[in-house]
N, C-alpha and C positions, 0 to 999 in steps of 0.2 A: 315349897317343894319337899317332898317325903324322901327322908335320908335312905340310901340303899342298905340292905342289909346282907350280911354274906357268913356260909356257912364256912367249915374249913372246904368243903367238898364242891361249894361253887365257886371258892377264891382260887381254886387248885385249876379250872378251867382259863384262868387268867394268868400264861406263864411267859406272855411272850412270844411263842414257838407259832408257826403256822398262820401268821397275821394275825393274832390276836393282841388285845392289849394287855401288859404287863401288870398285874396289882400284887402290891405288897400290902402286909397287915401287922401294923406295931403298936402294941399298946391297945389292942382293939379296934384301931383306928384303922383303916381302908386307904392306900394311896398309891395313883397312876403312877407308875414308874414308866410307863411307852417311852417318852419321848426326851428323859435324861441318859444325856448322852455315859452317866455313870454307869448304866444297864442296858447296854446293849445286847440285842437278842434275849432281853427278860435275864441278864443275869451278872449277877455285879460277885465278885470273887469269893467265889464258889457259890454265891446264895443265888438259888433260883426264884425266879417272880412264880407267884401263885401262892406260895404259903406264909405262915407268919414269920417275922426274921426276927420276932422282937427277942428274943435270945441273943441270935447273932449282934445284934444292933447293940445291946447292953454290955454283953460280954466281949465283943472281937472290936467292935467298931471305933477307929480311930477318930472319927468324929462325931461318936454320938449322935446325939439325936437331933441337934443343931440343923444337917439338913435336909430335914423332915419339913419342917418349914416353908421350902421351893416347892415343895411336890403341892397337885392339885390332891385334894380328899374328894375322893367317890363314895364313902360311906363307913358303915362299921361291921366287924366283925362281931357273930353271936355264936 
């Protein structure tokens, strides 16, 4: 299977809103947020799904990166 690849401008379609699925991108790395119950509606305290959070996630994030882990990977950021 051929890894997805996503730009900033097709991950931004992916926010949650409108029945869409939720992706976030850390580290380059692509991951379904839908269906963790931490991100409801595509959005977990203040950070919305669709963009990279790898900022948020290094700098604010109480748990690091530990659980990145859980989530499925749909692909990578280019």
């Amino acid at each position: 299977m051929t890894e997805k690849t996503f730009t900033l401008a097709q991950l931004a379609q992916y926010d949650g809103q409108n029945g869409q699925p939720a992706y976030v991108a850390v580290d380059g790395v692509v991951y379904d947020v839908t269906n963790s119950p931490a991100w409801p509606n595509g959005r977990h305290h203040g950070n919305q799904a669709g963009q990279d959070v790898t900022k948020a996630l290094h700098e604010d994030s109480p748990h690091g990166a530990k659980k990145l882990a859980l989530l499925p990977v749909v692909g990578k950021l280019v």
